[in-house]
KEKOL-41026 format. One record per residue: residue number from 0; x, y, z of N, C-alpha, C in turn. Coordinates in Angstrom, 2 decimals, always signed. Layout:
N
TORTI seq      nu      nv      nw     cau     cav     caw      cu      cv      cw
TORTI NUM       X       Y       Z       X       Y       Z       X       Y       Z
...
This chain:
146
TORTI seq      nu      nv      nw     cau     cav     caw      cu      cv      cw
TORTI   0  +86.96 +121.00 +142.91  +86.67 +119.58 +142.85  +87.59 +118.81 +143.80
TORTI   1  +86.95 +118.05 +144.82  +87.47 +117.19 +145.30  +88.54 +116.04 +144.59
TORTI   2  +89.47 +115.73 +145.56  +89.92 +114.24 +145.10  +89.45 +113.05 +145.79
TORTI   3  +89.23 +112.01 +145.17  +88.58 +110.92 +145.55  +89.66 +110.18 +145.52
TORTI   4  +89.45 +109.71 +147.52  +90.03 +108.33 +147.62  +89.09 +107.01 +147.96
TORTI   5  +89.77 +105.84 +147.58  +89.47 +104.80 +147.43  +90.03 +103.84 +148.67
TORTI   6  +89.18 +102.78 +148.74  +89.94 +102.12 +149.98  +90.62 +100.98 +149.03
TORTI   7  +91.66 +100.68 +149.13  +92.48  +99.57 +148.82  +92.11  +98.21 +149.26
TORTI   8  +91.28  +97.51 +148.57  +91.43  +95.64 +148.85  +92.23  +95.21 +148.35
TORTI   9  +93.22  +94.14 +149.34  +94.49  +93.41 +148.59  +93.96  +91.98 +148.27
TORTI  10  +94.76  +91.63 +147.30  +94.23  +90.84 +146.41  +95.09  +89.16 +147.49
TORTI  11  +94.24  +88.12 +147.55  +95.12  +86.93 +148.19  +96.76  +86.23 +147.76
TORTI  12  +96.94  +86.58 +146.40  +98.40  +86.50 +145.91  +99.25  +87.75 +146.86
TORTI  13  +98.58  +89.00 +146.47  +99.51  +89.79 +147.30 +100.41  +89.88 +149.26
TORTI  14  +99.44  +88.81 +150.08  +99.80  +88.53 +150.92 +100.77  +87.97 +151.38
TORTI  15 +101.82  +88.20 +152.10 +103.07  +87.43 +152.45 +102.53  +86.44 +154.00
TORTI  16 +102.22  +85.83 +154.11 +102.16  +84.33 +155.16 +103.10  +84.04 +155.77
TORTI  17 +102.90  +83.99 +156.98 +103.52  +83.91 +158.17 +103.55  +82.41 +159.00
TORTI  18 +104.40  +81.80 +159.36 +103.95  +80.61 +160.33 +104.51  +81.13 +161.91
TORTI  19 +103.80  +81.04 +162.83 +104.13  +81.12 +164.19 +103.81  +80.10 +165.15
TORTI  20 +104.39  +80.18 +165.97 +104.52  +78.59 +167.12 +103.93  +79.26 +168.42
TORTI  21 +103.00  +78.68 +169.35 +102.21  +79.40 +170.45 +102.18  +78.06 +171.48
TORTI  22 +103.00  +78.23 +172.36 +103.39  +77.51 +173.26 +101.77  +77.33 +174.43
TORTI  23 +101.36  +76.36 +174.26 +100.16  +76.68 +175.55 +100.48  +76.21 +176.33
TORTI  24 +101.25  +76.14 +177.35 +101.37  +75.55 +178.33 +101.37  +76.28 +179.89
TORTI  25 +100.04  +75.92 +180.60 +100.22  +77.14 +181.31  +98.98  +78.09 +181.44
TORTI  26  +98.52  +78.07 +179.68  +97.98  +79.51 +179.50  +96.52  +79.28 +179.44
TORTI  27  +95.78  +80.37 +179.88  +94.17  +79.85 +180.09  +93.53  +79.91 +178.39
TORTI  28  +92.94  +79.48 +178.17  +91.94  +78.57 +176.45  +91.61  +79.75 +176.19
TORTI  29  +90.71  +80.75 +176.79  +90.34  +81.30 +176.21  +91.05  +82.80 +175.14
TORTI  30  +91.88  +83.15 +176.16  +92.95  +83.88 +176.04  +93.76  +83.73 +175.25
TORTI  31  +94.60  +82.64 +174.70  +94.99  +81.74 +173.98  +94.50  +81.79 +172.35
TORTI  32  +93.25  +81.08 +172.55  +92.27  +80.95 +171.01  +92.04  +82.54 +170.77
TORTI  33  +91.53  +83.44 +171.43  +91.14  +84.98 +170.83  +92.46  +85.34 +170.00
TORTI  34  +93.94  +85.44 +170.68  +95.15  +86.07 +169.71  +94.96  +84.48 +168.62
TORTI  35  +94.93  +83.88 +168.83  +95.28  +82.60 +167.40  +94.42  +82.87 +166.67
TORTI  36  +92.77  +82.95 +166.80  +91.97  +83.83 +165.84  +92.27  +84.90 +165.31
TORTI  37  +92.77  +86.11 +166.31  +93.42  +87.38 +165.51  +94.10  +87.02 +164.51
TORTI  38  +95.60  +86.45 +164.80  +96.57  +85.91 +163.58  +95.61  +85.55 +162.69
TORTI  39  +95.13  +84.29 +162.77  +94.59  +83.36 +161.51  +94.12  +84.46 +160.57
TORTI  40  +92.53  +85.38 +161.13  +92.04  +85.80 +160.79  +93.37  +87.06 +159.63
TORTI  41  +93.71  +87.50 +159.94  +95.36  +88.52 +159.45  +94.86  +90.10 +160.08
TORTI  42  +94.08  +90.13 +161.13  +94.00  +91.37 +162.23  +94.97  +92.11 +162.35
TORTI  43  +95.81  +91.49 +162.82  +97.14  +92.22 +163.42  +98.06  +93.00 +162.84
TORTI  44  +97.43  +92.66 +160.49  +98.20  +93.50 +159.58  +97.17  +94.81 +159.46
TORTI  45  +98.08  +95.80 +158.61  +97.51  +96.57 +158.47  +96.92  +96.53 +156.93
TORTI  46  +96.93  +95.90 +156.09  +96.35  +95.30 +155.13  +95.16  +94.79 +155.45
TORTI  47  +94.46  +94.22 +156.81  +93.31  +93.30 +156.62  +92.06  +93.95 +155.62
TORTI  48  +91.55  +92.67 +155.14  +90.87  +92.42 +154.34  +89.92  +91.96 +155.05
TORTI  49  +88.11  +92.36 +155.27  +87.38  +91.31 +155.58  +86.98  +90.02 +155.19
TORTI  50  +87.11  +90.07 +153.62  +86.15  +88.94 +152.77  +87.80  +88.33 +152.04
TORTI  51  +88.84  +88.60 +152.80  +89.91  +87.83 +152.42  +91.07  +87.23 +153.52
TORTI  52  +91.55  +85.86 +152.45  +92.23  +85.34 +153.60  +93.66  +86.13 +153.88
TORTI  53  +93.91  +86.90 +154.69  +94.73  +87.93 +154.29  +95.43  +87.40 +156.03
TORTI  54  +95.14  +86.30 +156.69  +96.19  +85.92 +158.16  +97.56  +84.94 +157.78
TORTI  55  +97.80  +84.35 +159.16  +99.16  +83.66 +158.76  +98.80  +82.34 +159.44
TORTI  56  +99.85  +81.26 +159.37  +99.88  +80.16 +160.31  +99.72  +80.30 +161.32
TORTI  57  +99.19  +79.18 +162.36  +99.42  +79.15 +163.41  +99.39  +77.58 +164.20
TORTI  58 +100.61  +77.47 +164.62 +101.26  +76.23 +165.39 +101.31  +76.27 +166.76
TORTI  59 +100.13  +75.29 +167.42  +99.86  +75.14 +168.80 +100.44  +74.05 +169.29
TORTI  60 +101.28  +74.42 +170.38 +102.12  +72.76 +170.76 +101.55  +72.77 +172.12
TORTI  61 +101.89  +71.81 +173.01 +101.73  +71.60 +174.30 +100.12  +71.89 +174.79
TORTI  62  +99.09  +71.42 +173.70  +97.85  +71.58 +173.81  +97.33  +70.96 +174.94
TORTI  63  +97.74  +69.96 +175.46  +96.95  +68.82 +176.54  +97.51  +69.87 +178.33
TORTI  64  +98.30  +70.83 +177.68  +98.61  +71.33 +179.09  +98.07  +72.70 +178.88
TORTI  65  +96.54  +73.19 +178.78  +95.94  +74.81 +178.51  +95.64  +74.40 +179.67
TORTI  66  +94.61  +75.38 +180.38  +93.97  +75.05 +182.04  +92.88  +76.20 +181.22
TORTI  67  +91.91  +76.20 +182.15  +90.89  +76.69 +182.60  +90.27  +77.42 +183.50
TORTI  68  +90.21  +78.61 +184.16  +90.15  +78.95 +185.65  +89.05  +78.47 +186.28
TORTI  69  +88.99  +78.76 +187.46  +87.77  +78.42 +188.26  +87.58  +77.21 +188.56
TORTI  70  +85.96  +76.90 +188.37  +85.23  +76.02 +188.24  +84.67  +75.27 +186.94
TORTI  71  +85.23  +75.88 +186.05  +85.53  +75.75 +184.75  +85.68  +74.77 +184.38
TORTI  72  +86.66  +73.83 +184.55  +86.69  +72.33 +184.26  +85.98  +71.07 +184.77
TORTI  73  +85.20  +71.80 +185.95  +83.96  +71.08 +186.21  +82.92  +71.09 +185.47
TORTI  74  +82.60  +72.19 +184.91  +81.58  +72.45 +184.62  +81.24  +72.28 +182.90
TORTI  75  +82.27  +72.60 +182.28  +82.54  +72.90 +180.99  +82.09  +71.70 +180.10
TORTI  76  +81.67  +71.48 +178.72  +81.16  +70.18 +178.11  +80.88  +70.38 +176.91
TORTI  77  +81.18  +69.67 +176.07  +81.06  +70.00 +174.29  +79.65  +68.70 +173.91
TORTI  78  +79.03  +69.44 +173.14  +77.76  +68.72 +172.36  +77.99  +68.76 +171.08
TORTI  79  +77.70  +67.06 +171.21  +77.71  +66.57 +169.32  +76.68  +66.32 +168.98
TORTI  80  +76.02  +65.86 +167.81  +74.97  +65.25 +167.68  +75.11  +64.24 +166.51
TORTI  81  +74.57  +62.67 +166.71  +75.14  +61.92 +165.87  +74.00  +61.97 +164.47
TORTI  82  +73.11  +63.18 +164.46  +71.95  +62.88 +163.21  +70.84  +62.26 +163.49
TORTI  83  +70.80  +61.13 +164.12  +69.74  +60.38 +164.61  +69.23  +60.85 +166.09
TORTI  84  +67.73  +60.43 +166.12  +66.85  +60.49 +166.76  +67.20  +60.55 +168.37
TORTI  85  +67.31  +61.57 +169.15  +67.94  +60.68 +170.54  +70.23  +60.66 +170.41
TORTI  86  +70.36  +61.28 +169.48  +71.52  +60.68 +169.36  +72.59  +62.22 +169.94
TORTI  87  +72.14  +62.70 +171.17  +72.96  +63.89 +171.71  +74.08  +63.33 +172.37
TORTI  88  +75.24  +63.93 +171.80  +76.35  +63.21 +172.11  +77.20  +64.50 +173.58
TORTI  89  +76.96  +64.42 +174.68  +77.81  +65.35 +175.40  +79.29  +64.81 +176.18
TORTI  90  +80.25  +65.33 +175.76  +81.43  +65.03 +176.29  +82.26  +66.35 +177.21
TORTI  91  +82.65  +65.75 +178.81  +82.93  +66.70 +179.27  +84.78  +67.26 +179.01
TORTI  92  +84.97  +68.13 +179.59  +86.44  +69.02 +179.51  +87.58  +68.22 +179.41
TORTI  93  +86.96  +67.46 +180.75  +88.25  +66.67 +181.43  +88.38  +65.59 +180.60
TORTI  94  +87.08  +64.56 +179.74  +87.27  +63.76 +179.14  +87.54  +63.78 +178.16
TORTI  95  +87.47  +64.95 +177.19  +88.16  +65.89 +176.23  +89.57  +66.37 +176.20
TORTI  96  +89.89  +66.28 +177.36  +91.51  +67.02 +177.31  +92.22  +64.91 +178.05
TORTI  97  +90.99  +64.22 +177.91  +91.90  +62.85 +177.93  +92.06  +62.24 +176.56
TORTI  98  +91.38  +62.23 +175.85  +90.68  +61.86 +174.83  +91.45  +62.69 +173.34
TORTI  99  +91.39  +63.80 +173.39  +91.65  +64.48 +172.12  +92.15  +66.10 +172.72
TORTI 100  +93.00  +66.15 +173.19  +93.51  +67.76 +173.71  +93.76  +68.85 +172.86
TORTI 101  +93.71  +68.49 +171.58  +94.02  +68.89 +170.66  +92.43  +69.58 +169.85
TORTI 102  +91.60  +69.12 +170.12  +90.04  +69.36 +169.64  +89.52  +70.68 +170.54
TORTI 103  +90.15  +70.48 +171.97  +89.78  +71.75 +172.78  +89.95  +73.31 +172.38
TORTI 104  +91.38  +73.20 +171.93  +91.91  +74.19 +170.91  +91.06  +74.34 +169.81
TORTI 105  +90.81  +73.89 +168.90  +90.54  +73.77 +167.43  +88.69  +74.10 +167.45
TORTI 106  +87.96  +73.42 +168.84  +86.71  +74.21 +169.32  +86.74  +75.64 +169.25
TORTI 107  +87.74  +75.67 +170.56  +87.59  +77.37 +170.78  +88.15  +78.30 +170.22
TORTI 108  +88.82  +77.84 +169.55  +89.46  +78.87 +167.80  +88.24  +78.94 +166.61
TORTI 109  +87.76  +77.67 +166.45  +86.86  +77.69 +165.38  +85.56  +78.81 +166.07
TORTI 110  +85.16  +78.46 +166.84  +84.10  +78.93 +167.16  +84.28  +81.04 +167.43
TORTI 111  +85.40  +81.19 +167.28  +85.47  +82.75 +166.95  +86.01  +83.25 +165.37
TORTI 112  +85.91  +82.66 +164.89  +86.18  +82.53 +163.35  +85.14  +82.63 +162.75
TORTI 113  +85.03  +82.73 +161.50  +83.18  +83.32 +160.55  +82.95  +82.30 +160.60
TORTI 114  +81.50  +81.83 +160.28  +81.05  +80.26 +160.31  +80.69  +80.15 +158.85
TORTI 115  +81.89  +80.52 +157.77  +81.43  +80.14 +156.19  +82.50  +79.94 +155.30
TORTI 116  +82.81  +79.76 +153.95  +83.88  +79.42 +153.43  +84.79  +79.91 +154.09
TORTI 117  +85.36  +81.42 +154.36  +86.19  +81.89 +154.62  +87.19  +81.21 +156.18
TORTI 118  +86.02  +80.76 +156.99  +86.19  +80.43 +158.36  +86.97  +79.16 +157.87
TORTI 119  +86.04  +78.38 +157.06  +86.99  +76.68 +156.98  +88.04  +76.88 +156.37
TORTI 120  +88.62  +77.68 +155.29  +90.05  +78.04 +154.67  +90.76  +78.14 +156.40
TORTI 121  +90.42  +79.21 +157.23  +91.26  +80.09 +158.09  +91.40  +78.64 +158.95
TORTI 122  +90.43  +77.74 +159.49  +90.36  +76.65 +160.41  +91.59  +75.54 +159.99
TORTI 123  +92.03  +75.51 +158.14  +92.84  +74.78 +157.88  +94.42  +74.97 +157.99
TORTI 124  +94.31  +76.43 +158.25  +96.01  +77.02 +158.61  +95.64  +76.50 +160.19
TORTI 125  +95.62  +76.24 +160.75  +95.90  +75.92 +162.44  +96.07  +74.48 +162.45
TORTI 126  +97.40  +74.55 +162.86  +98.05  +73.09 +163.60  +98.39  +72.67 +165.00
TORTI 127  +97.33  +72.04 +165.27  +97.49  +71.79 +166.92  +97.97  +70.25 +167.67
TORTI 128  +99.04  +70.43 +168.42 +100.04  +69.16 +168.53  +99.86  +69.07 +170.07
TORTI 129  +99.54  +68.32 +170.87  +99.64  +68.02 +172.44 +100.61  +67.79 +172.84
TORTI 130 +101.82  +67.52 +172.14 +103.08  +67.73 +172.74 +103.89  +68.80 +172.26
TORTI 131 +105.35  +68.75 +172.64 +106.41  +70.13 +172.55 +106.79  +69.83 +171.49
TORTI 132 +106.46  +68.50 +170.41 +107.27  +68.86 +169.23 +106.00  +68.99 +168.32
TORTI 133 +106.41  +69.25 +166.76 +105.72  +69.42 +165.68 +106.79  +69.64 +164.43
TORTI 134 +106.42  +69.09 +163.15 +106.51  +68.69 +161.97 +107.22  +70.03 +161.15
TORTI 135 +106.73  +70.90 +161.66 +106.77  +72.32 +160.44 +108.14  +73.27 +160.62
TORTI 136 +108.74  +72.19 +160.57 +110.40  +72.96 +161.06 +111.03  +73.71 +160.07
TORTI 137 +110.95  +73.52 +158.78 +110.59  +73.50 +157.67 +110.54  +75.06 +157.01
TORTI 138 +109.29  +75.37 +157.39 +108.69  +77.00 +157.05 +109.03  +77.83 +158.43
TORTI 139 +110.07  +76.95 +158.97 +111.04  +78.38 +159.89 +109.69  +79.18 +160.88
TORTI 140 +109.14  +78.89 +161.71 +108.12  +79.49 +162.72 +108.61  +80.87 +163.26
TORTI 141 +107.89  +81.63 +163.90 +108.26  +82.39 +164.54 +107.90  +82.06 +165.95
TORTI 142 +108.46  +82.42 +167.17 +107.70  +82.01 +168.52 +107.01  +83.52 +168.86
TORTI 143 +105.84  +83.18 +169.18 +104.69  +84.05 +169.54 +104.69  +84.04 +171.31
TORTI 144 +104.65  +84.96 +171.62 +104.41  +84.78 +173.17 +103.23  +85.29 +173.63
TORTI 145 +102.43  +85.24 +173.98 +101.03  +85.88 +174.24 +100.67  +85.41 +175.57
């Protein structure tokens, strides 16, 4: 007779949480948001859990200074829609990184994240600041270099 193993799901109390600080300055968006999704998501442990929030913090400073390669910031453009009839809202990169630099991030993080409860929990650990300082001095960060 065989022995039977089991795969281990950890339970969300059992997780120890992490806060880390991710300097963008410099660094191209996309590149950037994929490791901040890893973290959030908790990839990088060897514990992950799919259907649990099993990642850590993550603290984005110097958001208004990510770049883009190429032709990229010409081209690039986020769509809203206000509900009503006719009401397509398109805003481009550049007027986006004038406007709210901080939303550019929080786009291209969200948008590799699950699109269901689990995703909006993971979307609420990410703190994104357009300048070099931020609030969370507090829970002691780690600096992430990526």
């Amino acid at each position: 007779m065989e022995s039977v193993k089991t795969t281990r799901f950890i339970q969300e109390n059992e997780v120890e949480k992490k806060w880390y600080v991710v300097d963008a300055e410099g660094k191209v968006l996309g590149r950037v948001a994929t490791e901040i999704a890893r973290i959030l998501r908790g990839k990088h442990k060897p514990i992950f859990t799919p259907n649990t929030d099993t990642g850590d913090y993550v603290i984005v400073i110097n958001a208004d200074k990510v770049e883009l390669t190429g032709k990229r910031p010409d081209k690039k453009s986020y769509f809203r829609h206000s509900g009503y009839p006719g009401g397509e809202i398109v805003t481009s990169f550049k007027e986006m990184m004038n406007k709210q630099p901080e939303m550019v991030i929080h786009k291209a993080v969200g948008g590799m994240l699950p699109h269901n409860r689990l995703g909006r929990r993971l979307r609420k650990k990410l703190k994104v600041y357009s300048g070099p300082e931020h609030p969370h001095k507090a829970q002691q960060p780690i600096n992430l270099e990526i």
